[in-house]
BADOLUM-624054 format. One record per residue (C-alpha): residue in one letter; residue number from 1; x, y, z. Coordinates in steps of 0.05 Angstrom, whole numbers, padded with zeros to 5 digits, m for minus. Layout:
<atoms>
   r     k       c1       c2       c3
   a   NUM        X        Y        Z
...
</atoms>
This chain:
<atoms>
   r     k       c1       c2       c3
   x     1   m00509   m01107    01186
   x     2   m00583   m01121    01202
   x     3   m00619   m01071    01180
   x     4   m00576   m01037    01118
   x     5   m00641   m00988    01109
   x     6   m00635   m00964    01176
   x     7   m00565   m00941    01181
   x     8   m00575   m00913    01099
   x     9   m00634   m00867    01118
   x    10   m00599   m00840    01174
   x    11   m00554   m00814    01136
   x    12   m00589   m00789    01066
   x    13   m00602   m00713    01055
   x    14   m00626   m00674    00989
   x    15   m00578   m00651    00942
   x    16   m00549   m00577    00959
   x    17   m00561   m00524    00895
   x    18   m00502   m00514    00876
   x    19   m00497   m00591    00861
   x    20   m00560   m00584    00825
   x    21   m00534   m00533    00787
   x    22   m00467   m00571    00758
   x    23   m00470   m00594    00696
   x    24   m00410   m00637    00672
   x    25   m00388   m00669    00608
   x    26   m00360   m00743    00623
   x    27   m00383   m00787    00666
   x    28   m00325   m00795    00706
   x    29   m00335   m00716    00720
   x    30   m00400   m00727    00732
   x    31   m00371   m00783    00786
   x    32   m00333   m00737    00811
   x    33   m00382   m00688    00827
   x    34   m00428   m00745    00864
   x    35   m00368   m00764    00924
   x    36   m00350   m00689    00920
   x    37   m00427   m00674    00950
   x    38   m00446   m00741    00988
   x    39   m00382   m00763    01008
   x    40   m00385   m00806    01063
   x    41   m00470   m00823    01054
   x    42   m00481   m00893    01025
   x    43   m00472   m00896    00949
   x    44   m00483   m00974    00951
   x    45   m00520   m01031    00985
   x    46   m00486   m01103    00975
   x    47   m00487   m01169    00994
   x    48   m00416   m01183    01029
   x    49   m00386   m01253    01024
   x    50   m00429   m01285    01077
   x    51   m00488   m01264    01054
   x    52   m00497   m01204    01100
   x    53   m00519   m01129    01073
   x    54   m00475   m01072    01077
   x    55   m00459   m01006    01049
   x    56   m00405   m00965    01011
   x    57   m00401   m00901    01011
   x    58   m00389   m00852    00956
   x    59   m00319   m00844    00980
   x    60   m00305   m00917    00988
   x    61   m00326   m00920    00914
   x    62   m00293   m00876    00889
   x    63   m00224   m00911    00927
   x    64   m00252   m00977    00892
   x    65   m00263   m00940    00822
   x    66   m00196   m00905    00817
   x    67   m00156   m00973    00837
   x    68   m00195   m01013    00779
   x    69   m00179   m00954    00724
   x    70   m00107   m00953    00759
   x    71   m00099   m01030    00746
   x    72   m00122   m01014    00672
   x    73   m00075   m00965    00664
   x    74   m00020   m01011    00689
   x    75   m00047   m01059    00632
   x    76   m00039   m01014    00581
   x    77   m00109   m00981    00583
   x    78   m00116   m00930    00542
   x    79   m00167   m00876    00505
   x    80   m00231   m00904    00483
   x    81   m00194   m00972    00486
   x    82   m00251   m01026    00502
   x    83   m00249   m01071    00558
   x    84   m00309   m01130    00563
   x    85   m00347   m01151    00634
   x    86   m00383   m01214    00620
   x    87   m00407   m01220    00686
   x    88   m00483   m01224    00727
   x    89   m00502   m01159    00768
   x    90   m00458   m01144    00827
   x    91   m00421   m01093    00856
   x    92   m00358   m01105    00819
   x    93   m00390   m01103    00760
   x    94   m00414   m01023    00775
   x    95   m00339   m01011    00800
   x    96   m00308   m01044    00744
   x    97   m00350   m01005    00694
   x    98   m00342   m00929    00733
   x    99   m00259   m00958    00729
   x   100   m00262   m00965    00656
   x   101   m00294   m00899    00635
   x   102   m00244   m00866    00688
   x   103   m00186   m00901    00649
   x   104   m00215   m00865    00578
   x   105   m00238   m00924    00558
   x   106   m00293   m00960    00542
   x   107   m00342   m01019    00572
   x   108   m00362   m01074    00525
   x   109   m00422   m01108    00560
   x   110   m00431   m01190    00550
   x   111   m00476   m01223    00584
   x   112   m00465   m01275    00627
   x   113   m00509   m01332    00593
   x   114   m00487   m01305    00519
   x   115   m00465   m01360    00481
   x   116   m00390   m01392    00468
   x   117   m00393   m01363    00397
   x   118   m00430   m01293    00408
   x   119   m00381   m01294    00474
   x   120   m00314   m01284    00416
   x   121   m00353   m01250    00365
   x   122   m00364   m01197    00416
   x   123   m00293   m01205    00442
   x   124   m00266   m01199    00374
   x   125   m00298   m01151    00340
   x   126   m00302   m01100    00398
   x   127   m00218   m01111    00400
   x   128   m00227   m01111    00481
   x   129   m00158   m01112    00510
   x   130   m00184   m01138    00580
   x   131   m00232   m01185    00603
   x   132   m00268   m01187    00674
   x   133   m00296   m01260    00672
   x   134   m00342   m01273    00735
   x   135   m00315   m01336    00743
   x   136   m00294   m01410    00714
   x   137   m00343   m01418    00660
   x   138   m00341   m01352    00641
   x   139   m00270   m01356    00636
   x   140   m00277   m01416    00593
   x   141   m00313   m01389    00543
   x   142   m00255   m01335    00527
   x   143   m00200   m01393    00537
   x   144   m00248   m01433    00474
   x   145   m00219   m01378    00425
   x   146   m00159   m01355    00460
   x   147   m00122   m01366    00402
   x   148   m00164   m01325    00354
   x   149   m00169   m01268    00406
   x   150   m00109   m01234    00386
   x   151   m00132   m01164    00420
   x   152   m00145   m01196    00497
   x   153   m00075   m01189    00543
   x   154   m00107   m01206    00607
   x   155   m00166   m01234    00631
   x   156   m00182   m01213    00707
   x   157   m00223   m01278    00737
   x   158   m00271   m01241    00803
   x   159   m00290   m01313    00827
   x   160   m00227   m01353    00808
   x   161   m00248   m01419    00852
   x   162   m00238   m01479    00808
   x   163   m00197   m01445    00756
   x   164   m00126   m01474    00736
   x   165   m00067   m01431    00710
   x   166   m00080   m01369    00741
   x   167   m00028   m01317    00761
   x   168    00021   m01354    00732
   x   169    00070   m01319    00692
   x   170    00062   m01339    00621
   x   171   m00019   m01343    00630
   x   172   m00065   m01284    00613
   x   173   m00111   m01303    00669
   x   174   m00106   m01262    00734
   x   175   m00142   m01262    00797
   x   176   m00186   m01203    00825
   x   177   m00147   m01192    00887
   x   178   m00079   m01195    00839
   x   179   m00117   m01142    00803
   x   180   m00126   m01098    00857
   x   181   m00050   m01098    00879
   x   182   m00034   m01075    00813
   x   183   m00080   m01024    00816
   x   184   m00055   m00994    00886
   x   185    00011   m01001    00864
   x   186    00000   m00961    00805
   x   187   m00030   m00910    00838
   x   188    00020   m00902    00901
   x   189    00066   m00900    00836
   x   190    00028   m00850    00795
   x   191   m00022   m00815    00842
   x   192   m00054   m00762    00790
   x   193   m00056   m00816    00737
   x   194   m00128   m00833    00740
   x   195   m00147   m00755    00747
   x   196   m00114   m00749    00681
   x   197   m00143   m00800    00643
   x   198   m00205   m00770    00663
   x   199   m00186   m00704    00645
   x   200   m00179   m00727    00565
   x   201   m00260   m00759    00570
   x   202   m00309   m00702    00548
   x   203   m00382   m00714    00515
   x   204   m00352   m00748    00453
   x   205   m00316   m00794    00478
   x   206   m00335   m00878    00464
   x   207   m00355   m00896    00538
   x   208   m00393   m00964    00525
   x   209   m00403   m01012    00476
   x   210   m00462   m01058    00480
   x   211   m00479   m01106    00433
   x   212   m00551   m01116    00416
   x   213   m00574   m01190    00428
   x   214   m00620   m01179    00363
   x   215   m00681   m01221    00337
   x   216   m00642   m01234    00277
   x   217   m00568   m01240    00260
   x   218   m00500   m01237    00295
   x   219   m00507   m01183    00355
   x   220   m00475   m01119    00327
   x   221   m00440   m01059    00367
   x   222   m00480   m00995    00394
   x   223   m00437   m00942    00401
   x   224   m00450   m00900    00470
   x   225   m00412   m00837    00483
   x   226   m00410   m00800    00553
   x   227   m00458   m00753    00531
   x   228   m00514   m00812    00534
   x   229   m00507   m00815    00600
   x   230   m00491   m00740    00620
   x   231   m00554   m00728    00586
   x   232   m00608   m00783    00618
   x   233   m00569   m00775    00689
   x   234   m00582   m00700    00690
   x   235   m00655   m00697    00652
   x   236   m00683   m00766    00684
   x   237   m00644   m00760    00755
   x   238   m00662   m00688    00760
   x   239   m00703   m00661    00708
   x   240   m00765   m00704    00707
   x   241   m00778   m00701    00781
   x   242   m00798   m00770    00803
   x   243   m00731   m00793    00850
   x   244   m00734   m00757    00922
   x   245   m00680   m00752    00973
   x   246   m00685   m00816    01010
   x   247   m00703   m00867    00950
   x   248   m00669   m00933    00949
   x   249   m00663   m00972    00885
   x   250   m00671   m01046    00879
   x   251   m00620   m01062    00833
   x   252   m00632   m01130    00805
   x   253   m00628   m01112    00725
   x   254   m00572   m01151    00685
   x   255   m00519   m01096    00676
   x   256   m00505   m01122    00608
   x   257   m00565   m01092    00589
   x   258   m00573   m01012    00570
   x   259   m00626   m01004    00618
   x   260   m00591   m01037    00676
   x   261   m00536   m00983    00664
   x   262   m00576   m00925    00654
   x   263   m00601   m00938    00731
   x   264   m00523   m00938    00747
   x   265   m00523   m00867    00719
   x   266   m00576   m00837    00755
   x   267   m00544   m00837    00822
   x   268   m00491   m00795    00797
   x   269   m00542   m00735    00794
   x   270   m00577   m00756    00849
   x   271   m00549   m00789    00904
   x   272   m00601   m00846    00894
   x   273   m00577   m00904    00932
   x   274   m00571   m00976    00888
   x   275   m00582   m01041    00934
   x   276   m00551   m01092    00886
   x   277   m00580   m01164    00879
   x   278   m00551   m01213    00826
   x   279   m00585   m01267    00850
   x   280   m00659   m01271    00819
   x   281   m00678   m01336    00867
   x   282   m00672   m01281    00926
   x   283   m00713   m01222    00893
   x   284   m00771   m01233    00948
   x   285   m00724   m01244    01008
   x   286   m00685   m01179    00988
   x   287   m00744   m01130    00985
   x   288   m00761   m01146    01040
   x   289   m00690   m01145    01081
   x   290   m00676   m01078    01038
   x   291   m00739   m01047    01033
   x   292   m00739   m01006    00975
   x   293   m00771   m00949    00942
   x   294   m00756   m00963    00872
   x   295   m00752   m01024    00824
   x   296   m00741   m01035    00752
   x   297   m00747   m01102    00722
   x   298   m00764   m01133    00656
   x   299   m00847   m01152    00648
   x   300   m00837   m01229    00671
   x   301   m00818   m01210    00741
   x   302   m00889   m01170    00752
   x   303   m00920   m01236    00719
   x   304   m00895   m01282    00763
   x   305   m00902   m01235    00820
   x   306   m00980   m01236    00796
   x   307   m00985   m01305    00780
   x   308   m00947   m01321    00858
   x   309   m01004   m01277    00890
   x   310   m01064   m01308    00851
   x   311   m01038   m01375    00862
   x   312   m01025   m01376    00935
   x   313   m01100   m01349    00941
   x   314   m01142   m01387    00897
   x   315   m01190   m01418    00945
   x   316   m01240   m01413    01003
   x   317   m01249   m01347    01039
   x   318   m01181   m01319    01022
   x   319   m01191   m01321    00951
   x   320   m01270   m01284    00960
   x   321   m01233   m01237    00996
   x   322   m01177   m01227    00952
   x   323   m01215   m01218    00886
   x   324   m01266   m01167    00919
   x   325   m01208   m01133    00945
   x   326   m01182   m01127    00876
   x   327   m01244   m01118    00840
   x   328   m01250   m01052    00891
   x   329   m01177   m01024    00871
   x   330   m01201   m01038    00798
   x   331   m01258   m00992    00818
   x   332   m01211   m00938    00848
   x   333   m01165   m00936    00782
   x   334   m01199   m00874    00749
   x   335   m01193   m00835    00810
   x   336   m01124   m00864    00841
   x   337   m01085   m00853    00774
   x   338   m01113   m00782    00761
   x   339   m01102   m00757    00834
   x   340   m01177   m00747    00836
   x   341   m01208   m00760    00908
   x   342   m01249   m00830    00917
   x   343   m01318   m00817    00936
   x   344   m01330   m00835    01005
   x   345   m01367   m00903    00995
   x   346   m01306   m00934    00955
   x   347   m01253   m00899    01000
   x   348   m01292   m00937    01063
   x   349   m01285   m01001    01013
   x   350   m01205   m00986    00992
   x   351   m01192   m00978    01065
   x   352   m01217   m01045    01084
   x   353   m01192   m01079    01021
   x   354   m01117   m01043    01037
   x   355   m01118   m01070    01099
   x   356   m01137   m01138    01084
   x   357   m01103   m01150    01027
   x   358   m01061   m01096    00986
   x   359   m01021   m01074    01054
   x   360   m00998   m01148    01064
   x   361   m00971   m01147    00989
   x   362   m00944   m01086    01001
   x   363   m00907   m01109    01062
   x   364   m00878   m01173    01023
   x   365   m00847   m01117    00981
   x   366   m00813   m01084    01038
   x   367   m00876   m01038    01047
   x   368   m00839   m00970    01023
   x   369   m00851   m00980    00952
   x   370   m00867   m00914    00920
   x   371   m00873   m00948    00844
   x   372   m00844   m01003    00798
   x   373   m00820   m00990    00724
   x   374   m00822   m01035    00674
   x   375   m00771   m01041    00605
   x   376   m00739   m01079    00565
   x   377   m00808   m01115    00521
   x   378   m00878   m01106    00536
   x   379   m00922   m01093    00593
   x   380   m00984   m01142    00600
   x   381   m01036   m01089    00613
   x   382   m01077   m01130    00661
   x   383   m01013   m01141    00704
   x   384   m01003   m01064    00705
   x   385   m01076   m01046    00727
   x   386   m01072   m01107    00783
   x   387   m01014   m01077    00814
   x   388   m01042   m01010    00806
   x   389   m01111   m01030    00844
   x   390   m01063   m01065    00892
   x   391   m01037   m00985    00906
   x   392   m00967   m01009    00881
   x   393   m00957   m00957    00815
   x   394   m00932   m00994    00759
   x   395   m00905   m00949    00696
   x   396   m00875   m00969    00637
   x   397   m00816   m00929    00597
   x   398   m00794   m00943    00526
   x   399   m00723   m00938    00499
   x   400   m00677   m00984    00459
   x   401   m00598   m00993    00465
   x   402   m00589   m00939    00410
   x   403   m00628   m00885    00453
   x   404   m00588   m00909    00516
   x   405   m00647   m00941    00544
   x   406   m00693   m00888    00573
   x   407   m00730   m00851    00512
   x   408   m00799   m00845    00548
   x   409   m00814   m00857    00614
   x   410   m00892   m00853    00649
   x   411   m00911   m00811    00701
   x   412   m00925   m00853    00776
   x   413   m00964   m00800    00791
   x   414   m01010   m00788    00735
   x   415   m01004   m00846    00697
   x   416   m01028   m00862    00624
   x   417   m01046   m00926    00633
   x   418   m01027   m00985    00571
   x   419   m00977   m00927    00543
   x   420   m00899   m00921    00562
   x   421   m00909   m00842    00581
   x   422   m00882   m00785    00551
   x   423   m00811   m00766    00515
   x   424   m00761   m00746    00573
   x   425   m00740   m00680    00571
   x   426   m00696   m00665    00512
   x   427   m00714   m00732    00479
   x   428   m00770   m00714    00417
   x   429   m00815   m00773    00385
   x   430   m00854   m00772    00328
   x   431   m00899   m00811    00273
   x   432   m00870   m00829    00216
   x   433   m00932   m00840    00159
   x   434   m00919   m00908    00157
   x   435   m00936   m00915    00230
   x   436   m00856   m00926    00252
   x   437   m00836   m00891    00319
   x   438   m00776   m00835    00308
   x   439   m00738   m00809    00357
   x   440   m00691   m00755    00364
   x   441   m00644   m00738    00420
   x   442   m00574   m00720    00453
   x   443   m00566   m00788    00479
   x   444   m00574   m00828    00415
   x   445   m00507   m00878    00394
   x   446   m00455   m00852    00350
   x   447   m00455   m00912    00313
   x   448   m00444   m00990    00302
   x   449   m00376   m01013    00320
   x   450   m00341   m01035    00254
   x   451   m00408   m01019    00212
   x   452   m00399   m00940    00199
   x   453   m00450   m00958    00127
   x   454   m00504   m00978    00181
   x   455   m00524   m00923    00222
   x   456   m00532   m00875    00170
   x   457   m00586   m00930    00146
   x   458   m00624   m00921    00218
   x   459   m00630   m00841    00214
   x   460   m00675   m00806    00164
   x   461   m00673   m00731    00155
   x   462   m00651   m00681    00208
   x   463   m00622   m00732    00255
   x   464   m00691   m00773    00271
   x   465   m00674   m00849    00285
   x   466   m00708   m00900    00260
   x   467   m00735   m00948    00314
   x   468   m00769   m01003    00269
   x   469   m00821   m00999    00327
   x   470   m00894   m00978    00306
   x   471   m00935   m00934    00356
   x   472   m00978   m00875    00369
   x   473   m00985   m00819    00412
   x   474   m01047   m00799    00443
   x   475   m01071   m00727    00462
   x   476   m01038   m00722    00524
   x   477   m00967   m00739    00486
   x   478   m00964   m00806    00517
   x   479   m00929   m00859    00470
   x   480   m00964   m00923    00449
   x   481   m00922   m00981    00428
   x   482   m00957   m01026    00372
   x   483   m00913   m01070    00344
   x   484   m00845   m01085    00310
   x   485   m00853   m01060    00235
   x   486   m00807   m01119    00207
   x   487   m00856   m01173    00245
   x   488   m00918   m01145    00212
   x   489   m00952   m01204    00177
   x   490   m00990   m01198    00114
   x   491   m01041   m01251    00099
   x   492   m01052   m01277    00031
   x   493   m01123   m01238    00035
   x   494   m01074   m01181    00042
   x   495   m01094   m01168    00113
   x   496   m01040   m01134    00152
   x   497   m01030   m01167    00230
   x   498   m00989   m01137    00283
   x   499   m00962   m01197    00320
   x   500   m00961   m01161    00383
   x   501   m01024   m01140    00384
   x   502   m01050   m01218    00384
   x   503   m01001   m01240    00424
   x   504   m01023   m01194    00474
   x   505   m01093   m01205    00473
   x   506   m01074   m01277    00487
   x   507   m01035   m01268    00550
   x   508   m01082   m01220    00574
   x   509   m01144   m01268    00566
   x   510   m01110   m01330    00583
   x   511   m01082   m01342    00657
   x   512   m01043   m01398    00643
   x   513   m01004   m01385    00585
   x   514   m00929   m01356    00600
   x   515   m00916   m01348    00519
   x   516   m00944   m01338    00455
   x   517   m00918   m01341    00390
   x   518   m00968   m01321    00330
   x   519   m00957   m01330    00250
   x   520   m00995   m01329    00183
   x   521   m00958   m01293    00142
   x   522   m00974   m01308    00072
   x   523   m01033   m01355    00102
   x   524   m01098   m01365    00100
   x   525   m01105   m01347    00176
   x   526   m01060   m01338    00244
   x   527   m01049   m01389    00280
   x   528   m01003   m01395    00351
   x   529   m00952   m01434    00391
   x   530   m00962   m01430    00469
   x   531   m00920   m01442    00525
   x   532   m00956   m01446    00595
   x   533   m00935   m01421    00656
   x   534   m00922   m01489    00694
   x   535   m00941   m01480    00767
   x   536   m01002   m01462    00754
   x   537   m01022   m01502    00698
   x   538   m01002   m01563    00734
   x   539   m01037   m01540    00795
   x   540   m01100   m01534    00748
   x   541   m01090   m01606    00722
   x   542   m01083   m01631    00793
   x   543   m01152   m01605    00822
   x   544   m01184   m01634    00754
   x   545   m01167   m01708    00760
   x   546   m01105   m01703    00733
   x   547   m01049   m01717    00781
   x   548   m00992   m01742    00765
   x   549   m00985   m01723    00704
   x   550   m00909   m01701    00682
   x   551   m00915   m01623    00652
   x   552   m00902   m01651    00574
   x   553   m00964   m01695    00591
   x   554   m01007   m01647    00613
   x   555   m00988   m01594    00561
   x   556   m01020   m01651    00502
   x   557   m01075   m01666    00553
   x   558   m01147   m01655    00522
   x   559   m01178   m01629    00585
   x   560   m01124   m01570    00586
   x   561   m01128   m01572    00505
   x   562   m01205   m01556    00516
   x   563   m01191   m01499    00575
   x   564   m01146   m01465    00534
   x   565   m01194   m01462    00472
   x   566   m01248   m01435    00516
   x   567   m01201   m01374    00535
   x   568   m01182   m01364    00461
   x   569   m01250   m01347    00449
   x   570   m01250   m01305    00491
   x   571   m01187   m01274    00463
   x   572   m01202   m01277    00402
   x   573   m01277   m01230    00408
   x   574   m01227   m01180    00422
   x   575   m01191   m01182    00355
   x   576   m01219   m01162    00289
   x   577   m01241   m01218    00249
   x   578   m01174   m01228    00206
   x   579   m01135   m01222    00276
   x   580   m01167   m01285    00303
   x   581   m01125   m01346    00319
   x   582   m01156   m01413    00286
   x   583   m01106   m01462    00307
   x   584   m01060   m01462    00369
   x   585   m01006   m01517    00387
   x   586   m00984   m01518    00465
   x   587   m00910   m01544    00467
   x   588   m00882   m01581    00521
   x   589   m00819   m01529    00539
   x   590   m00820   m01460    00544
   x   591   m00777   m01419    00498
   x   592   m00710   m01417    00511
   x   593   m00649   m01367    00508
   x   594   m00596   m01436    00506
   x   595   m00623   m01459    00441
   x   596   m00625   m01387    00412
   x   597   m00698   m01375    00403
   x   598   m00705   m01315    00459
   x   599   m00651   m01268    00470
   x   600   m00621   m01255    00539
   x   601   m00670   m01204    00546
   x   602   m00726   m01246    00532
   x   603   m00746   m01222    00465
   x   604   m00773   m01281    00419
   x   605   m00728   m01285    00359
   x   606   m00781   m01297    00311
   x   607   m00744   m01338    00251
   x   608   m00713   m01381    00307
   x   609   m00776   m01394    00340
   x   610   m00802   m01417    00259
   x   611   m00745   m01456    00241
   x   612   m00745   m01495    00309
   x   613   m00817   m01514    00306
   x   614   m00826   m01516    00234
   x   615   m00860   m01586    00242
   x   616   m00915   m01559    00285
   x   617   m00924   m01502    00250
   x   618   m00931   m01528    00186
   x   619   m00982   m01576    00217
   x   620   m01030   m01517    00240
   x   621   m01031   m01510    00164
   x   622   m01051   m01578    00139
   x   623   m01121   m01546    00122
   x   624   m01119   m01482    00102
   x   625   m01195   m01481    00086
   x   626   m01207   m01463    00156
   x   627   m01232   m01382    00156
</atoms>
């Protein structure tokens, strides 16, 4: 198809009341419910084989769904039994994961780029039965440990070019389209067999497993029941208020990760349509073939987004006109994010500067966009207020894999800008005196798979979980997000520095760095590894006498060494005088998930980060008379 929008919004229509009105207890009732009111409307938009965009409808997936569970069942399948997808986004991953949970039993999420080791920890530990492995190498990292992984019986390959020994009796490997005949089979065999198995589901029951990447330590098993996701479909995909009718999702989260799947859930109270892209190289080229109204990504896709923008009009008239169109949205913030009208001067002003500037963004983006959200780590606040000035809402939520992603979630409307918004209904938040974020709600885990000592370590009285996150709510209720309260450092002059905070203030103040990593505890003073963003920093080296240059080159260059201090400065007047960094070291890489110092989510792992650079760091410390 051409134009998948087209065809989609032909064919959307709100929600009837009595829909709106159901409230069910599994989430393959909850399914259910979805085909039974939008039937033959478009549930999904996918790339097919050749690249084009199509659709499936709800009753197409739910055909799809119920031959996946079927082919579990065939395999043995059975209640709260777990069944691991290490695989990027696509549509079979959605279909494979509605297929478990209408089997009874339960996902265990691995991401694709998780490591050979973390790969059969998860494996093992979870006791998966069955494996979806995207393809060859994914494959390979089960076949490492095959003989250790006493719990797998099959592993189902969706991309099996390139793989040897597969659907050959005697070999657990099996192809997708083998799958699928077993799972029609099964069902022509035992047609009720799949409304059965969903039948024994209710709220209680183990629906997904997800292992949390972690900053520290092996990953370890969150335990997710239905009710996590009966509860966020129905209160965010109803209750809040902010999905319409004829919104289209840009689906380009990994899956492994909890907020990925919360999205999934959504639809099922909602009809909201998911166009699913796996491929991150064609983010730009799909907005604008798809044209969505809705995306959620993690903070480095608005920063690039940014940094592509700024970049591509950085001189002569375009960049003039640009920055004054930007320095006008900036203008129209107090009155565009409080729904107050623009006085008549600055509306004449937005106009222009829209029509110049912010509609042609816009229109890169598909031009339907009615707001971005952002999850998973930390929002640069000057990459929020640009998009906002650019008319392109930006909000934040906050959530973790033991709240099932979505524990706050802003308002595009009315937003409270540099905070992640307020709890979602039936979620509650509070203070703790020591400044740690609680939360407590319906949708919180049940526990950690194998660990039943360690969640009753997380909650404190009355069922309030302990988030290890430090924060603050303002007077409107909106949530604040400080800091992690295990990466506080504490100078020797017994100064307490929230690494975030710095970090942040960094970023924020310096265009070309992509990365920061601060320290001092137990020192003297902070001090800071930096990673910069290497388009830009090489285009900056270039137009200052300093072509070619390799990136490692330029990183240790003095001219770039000098550019960067200048900024810090700058950074550093907004800190308080113990906050300030004294020494920075820029390496020549950026930090990478491979060697184990960010997770797959992009979340520094802070002792990694120390031990791998423990030369440098030590080196910012040769004089510790500095203060």
């Amino acid at each position: 198809m051409t134009d998948p929008v087209a065809s989609v919004m032909e064919q959307l229509h709100r929600p009837s009341e009595a829909f709106l009105a159901r409230r069910e207890h599994s989430v393959g009732t909850m399914f259910l419910a979805a085909v039974e009111e939008f039937g033959s409307r478009p549930a999904y938009i996918y790339r097919k084989a050749d690249d084009a965009w199509t659709t499936m409808s709800w009753v197409e997936t739910k055909e799809r769904v119920f031959e996946v569970a079927a082919g579990l069942l065939a395999l043995g399948v059975g209640y709260e039994d777990r069944v691991a997808i290490a695989s990027s986004t696509r549509i079979e991953w959605i279909l494979i994961d509605l297929g478990i949970m209408c089997a009874a039993g339960a996902t265990t999420t691995v991401y694709p780029n998780t490591k050979d080791e973390d790969v059969w920890h998860i494996v093992s530990d979870s006791g998966s039965k069955v494996v979806f492995a995207e393809n060859a190498a994914q494959l390979d990292k089960v076949r490492l440990h095959r003989d250790t992984l006493d719990s797998v019986t099959r592993v189902v390959v969706l991309d099996p070019e390139g793989v040897e020994d597969i659907d050959v009796e005697g070999t657990k490997a099996m192809s997708w389209d083998a799958f699928r005949r077993l799972g029609a089979d099964w069902l022509a065999a035992h047609p009720q067999s799949v409304h059965e198995s969903i039948a024994t589901t209710h709220e209680d029951t183990l629906s997904t497993l997800i292992y949390t990447s972690g900053t520290t330590g092996r990953p370890k098993g969150v335990r997710l029941a239905h009710r996590s996701w009966t509860t966020l479909g129905y209160r965010v995909g109803q209750e809040m208020g902010i999905l319409e009718h004829d919104d289209i999702h840009f689906l380009m989260l990994p899956l492994s990760h909890v907020f990925g799947k919360c999205l999934i859930t959504l639809s099922f109270t909602s009809g909201l349509v998911h166009a699913v892209e796996g491929d991150m190289t064609r983010i730009v080229e799909g907005l604008g073939q798809v044209r969505p109204t809705i995306m959620a990504s993690a903070p480095r896709v608005f920063e690039k987004v940014r940094t592509a923008v700024i970049l591509k009009n950085h001189r002569g008239v375009t960049a003039r006109i640009a920055r004054w169109a930007f320095s006008v949205g900036q203008s129209a913030l107090p009155y565009t994010t409080t729904g107050l009208r623009l006085p008549r001067s600055l509306a004449i002003r937005y106009r222009i500067a829209d029509k110049l500037v912010f509609s042609k963004l816009k229109a890169t983006m598909g031009g339907r966009v009615r707001w971005f959200v952002s999850g998973s780590a930390q929002l640069n606040p000057q990459v929020q207020k640009w998009f906002f000035a650019a008319g392109i809402p930006l909000i934040e939520g906050y959530g973790m894999t033991e709240t099932a992603a979505i524990t706050c979630l802003d308002d595009p409307k009315r937003p409270g800008l540099g905070t992640v918004g307020r709890p979602v209904p039936g979620n509650e938040v509070r203070i703790a005196d020591d400044g740690e974020i609680l939360v407590r709600s319906p949708a919180l885990l049940v526990g950690y798979h194998n660990l039943p000592d360690e969640a009753a370590k997380a909650f404190v009285e009355d069922g309030w979980f302990c988030t290890g996150d430090i924060g603050e709510l303002d007077d409107q209720g909106r949530l604040r997000i400080t800091d992690r309260k295990k990466d506080l450092i504490k100078t020797s002059g017994g100064k307490y520095v929230a690494p975030q905070k710095v970090e942040g203030a960094i970023v924020n103040n310096i265009p070309y760095v992509s990365q920061a990593f601060v320290q001092g505890d137990g020192r003297k003073y902070i001090s800071v590894l930096l990673t910069l963003d290497e388009p830009s920093i090489m285009k900056w080296a270039a137009s200052h006498g300093h072509e070619g240059l390799s990136y490692a080159e330029v990183t240790q260059n003095e001219d770039v060494r000098g550019m960067i201090g200048h900024y810090m400065e700058k950074a550093n007047a907004r800190l308080e005088r113990w906050e300030t960094v004294k020494r920075f070291e820029i390496l020549d890489r950026e930090l990478s998930v491979d060697d184990g110092e960010v997770t797959p989510t992009m979340k520094v792992r802070r002792s990694a980060v120390a031990a791998t650079f423990a030369d440098k760091l030590a080196k910012l410390y040769d004089d510790e008379e500095i203060g």
